[in-house]
C-alpha positions as CSV (number, residue, x, y, z in Angstrom):
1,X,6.2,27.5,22.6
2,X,8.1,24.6,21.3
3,X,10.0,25.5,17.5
4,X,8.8,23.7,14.8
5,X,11.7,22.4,13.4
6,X,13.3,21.7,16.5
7,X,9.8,19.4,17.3
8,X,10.5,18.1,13.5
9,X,13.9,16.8,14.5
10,X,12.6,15.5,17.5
11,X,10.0,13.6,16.3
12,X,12.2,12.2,13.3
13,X,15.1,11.1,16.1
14,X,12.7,9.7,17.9
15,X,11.3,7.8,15.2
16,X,14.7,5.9,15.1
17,X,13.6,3.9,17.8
18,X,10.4,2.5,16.3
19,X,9.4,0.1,13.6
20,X,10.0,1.5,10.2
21,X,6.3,1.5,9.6
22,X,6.1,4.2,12.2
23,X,8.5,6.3,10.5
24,X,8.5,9.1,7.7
25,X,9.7,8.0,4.5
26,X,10.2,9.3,0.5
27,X,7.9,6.1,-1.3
28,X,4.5,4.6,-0.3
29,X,2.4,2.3,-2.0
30,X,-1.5,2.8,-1.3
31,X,-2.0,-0.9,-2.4
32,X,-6.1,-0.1,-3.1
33,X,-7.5,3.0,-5.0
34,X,-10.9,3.4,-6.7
35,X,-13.5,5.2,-8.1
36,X,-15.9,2.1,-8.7
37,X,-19.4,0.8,-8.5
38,X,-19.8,-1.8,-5.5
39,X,-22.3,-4.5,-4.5
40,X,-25.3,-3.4,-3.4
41,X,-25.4,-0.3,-5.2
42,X,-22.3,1.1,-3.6
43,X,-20.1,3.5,-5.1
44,X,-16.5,3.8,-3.8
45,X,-14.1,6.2,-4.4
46,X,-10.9,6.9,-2.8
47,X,-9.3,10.2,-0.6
48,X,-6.0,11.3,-1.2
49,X,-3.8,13.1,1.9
50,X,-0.1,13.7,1.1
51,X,1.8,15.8,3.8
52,X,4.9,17.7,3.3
53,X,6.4,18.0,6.7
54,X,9.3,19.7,5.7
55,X,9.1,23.1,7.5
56,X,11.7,25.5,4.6
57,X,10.7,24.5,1.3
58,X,8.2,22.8,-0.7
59,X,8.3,19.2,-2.3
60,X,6.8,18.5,-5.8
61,X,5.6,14.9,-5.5
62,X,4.7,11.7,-8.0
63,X,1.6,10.2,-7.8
64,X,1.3,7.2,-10.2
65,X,-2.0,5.1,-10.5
66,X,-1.5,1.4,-11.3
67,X,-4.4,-0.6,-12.8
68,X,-6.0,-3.4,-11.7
69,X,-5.2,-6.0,-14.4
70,X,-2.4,-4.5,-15.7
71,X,-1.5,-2.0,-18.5
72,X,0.0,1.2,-18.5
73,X,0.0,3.5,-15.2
74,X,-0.4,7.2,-15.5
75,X,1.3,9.7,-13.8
76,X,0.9,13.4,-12.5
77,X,2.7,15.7,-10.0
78,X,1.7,18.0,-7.6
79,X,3.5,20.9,-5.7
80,X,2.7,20.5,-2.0
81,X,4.0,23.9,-0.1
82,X,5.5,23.5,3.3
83,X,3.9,22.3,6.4
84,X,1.3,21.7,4.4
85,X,-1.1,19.7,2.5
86,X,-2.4,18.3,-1.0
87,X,-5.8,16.5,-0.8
88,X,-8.2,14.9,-3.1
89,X,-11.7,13.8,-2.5
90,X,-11.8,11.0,-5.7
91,X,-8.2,11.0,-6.9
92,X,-8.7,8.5,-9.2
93,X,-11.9,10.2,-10.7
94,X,-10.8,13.8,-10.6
95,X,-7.3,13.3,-11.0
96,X,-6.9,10.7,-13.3
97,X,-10.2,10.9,-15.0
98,X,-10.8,6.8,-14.6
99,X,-13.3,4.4,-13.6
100,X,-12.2,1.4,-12.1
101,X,-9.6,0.5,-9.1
102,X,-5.7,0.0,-9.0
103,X,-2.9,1.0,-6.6
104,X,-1.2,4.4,-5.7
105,X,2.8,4.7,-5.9
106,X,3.4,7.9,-4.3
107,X,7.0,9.7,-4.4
108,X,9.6,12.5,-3.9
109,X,12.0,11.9,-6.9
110,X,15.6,14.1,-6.3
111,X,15.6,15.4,-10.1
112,X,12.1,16.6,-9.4
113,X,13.5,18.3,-6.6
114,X,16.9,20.0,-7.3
115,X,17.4,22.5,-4.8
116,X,16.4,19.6,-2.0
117,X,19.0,17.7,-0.2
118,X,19.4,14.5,-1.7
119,X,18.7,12.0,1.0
120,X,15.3,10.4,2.1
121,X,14.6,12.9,5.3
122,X,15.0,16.1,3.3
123,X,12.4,14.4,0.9
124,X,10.4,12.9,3.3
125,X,6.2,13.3,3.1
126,X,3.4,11.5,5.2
127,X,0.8,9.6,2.8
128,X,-2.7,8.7,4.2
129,X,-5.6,7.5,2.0
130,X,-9.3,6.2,2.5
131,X,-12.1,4.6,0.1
132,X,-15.1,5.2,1.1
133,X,-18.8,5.0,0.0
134,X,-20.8,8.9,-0.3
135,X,-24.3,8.0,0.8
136,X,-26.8,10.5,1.8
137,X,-26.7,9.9,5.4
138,X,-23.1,10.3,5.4
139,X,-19.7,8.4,4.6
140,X,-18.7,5.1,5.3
141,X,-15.5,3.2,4.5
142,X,-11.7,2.3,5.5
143,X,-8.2,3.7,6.1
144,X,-6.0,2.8,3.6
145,X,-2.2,3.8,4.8
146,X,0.4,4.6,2.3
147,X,3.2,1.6,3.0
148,X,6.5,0.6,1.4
149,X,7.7,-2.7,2.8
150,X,6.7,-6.2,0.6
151,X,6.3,-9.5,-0.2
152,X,9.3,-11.0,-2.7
153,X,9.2,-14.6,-3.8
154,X,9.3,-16.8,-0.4
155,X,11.5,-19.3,-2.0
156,X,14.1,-16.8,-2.5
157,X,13.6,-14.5,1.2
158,X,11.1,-16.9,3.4
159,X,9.2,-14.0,4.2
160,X,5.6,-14.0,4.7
161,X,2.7,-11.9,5.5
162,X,-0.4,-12.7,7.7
163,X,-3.7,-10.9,8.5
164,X,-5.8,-12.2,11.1
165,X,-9.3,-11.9,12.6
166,X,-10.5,-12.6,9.2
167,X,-14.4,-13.4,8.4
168,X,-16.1,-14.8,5.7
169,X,-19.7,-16.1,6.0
170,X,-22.2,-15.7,3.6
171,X,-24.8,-16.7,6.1
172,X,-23.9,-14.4,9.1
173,X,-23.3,-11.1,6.4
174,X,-19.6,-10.9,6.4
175,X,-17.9,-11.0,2.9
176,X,-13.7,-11.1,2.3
177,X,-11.9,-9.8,-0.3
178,X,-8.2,-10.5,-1.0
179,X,-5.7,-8.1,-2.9
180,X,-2.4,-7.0,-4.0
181,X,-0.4,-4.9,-6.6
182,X,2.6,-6.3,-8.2
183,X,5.5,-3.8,-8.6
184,X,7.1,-6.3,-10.8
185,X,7.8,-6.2,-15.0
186,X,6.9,-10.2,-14.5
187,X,3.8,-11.9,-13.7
188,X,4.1,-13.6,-10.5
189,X,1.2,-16.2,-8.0
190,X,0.3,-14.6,-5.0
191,X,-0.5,-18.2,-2.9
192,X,-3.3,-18.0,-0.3
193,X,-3.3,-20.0,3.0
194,X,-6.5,-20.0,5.2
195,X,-6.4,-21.3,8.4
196,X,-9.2,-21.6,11.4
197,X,-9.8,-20.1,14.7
198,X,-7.7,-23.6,16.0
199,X,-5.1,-22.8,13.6
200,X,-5.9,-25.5,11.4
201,X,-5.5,-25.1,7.8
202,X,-8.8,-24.4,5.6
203,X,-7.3,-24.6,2.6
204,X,-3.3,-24.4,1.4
205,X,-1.7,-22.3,-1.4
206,X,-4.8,-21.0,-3.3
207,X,-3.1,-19.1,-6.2
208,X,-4.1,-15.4,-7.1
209,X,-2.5,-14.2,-10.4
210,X,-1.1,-11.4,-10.3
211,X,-0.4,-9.3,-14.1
212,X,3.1,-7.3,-14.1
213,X,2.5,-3.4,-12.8
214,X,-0.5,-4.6,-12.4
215,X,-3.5,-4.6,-9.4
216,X,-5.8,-7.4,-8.2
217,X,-8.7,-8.0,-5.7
218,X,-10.9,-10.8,-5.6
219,X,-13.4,-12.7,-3.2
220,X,-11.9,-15.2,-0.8
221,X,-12.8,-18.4,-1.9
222,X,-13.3,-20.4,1.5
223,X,-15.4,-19.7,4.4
224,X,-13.6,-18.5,7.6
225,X,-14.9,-17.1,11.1
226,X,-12.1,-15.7,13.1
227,X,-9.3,-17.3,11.0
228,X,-6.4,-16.0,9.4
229,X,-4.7,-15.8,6.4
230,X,-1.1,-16.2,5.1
231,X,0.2,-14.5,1.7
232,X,3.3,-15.7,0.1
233,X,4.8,-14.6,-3.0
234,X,5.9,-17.2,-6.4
235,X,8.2,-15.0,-8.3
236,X,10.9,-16.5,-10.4
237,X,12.7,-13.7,-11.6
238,X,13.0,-12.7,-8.1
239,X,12.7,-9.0,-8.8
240,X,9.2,-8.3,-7.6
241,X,7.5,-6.4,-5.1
242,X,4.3,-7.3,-4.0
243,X,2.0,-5.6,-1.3
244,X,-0.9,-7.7,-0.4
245,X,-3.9,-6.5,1.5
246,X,-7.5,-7.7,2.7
247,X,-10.4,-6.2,3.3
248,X,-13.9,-7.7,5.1
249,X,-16.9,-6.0,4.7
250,X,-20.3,-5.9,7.1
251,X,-22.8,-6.9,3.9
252,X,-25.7,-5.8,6.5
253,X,-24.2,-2.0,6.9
254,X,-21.5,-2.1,3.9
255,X,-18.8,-1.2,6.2
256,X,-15.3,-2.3,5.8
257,X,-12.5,-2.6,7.7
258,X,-9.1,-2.9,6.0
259,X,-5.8,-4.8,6.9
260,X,-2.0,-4.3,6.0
261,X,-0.9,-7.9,6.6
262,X,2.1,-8.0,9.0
263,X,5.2,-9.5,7.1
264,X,6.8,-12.2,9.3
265,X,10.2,-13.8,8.9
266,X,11.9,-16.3,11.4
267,X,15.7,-15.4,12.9
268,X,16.9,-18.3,10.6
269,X,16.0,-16.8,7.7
270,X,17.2,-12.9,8.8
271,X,20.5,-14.3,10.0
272,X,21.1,-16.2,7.0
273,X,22.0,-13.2,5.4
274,X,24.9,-12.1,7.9
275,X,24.8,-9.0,10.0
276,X,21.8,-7.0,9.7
277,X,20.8,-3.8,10.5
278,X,18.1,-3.5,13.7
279,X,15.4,-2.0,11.4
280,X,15.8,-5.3,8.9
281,X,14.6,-6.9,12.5
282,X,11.7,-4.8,13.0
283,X,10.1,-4.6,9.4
284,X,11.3,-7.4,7.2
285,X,10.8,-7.7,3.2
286,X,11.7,-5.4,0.2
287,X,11.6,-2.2,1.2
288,X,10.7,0.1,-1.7
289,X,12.3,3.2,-2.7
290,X,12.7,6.1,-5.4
291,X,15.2,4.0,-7.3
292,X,12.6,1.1,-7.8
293,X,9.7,3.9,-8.2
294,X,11.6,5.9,-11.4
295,X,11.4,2.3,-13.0
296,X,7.4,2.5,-12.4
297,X,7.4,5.9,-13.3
298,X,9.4,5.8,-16.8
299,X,6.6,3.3,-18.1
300,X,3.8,5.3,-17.1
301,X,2.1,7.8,-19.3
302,X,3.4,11.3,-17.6
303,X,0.6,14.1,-17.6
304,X,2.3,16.8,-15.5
305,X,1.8,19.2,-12.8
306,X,-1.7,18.9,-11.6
307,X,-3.5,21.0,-8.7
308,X,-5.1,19.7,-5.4
């Protein structure tokens, strides 16, 4: 039989070696959370999964909802014992007691774990979501992963995000929507660029507003079969995170499938910087973590320890 925390040291060494999006980290972002009416007399809500895969000690962990349109977040925390894990069927309902949609910022904060080590592995969790509609035949809906690499203002980082395969015909039963949340204390244009199966562009920069702290999802505004879309951020203060997202949906069966939009940055623009770590290489953008969180956290109205 293979020890667990030998496997646990294994699999993190191991993880050195693949993109950081395959790796275990101390801050996510579920960029989409609800607990909403839909069209078509849908009702969405959202699942919850946070594992602690820590295999001596338990991790008490921040879950922060942040609003679509802006506003105040609100925060709880939850003990998760080792090897194991905290769930939630409709963590915005049951947890948070709201209606409506936002985003999720998920975290390990050191003073809220003093007798941890103090370094991202020792804190580390696994952070899985899904929205999905409760019919009585059953459950249908979309993976949501928790993520921490984003979008900052192209001007000032040239980095971009595309999602592809996109659909968006009225006529053949396929509706998109676009989104993002905006882990910024500014308001900042999420621009839009559609292009064809050919490539060829549908429409340029369509501007999204996005409110500081805030969430957003709207319709996609052009029609597209097969096409794909590119997100860039307009930030002047430079200080923003932003973690855009889209989501088509099957209007016949009200199924959705859901996209993280793959950030993409030329050699140019990573070498500009001077030497760079091999991991800038394999995930470009802001990445996130519990220093940027606390700032999301400290403006957020704190409710305490909750239980899954």
């Amino acid at each position: 039989m293979i020890n667990r925390k030998s496997l646990f040291a294994v699999l993190l060494f191991s993880a050195l070696a693949l993109p950081l999006a395959a790796q275990v980290n101390d801050t996510y972002v579920v960029p989409a959370a609800a607990n909403a009416p839909g069209a078509f007399g849908t009702r969405w809500q959202t699942r919850l999964s946070i594992f602690n895969p820590q295999t001596d000690y338990p991790l008490r962990v921040s879950v922060t909802f942040v609003p679509s349109g802006g506003g105040k977040g609100d925060e709880v925390l939850v003990d998760v014992p080792r090897n194991a894990v905290a769930l939630w069927d409709n963590v915005v309902g049951d947890v948070f007691h709201m209606t409506g949609t936002g985003a999720l910022l998920v975290a390990t904060f050191p003073e809220d774990n003093p007798n941890v080590p103090n370094d991202v592995i020792s804190r580390a969790i696994l952070v899985h979501s899904e929205t999905f509609n409760n019919v009585a035949g059953g459950t249908y809906g979309q993976t949501i992963p928790g993520i921490w690499t984003g979008l900052m203002d192209y001007q000032f980082d040239g980095i971009s995000a595309v999602a592809h395969g996109i659909r968006n015909i009225a006529s053949q039963g396929w509706r998109t929507n676009v989104g993002a949340v905006n882990l910024g204390r500014s308001q900042v244009t999420l621009n839009i660029t559609v292009y064809d199966y050919d490539g060829k562009v549908v429409r340029r920069d369509i501007p999204f507003i996005l409110p500081p702290l805030g969430h957003m999802q709207d319709r996609l505004p052009v029609e597209v079969d097969r096409g794909a879309i590119e997100f860039t951020v307009a930030d002047p203060s430079h200080k923003a995170v932003v973690f855009p997202y889209v989501s088509t949906i099957d209007q016949l069966s009200g199924d959705p499938t859901y996209q993280s939009p793959a950030l993409l940055a030329s050699a140019k623009v990573l070498f500009s910087k001077g030497a760079i770590a091999k991991d800038a290489l394999l995930s470009p953008g802001r990445k996130i973590d519990v220093d940027f969180a606390r700032g999301i956290r400290e403006s957020a109205n704190r409710h305490g320890l909750v239980v899954p």
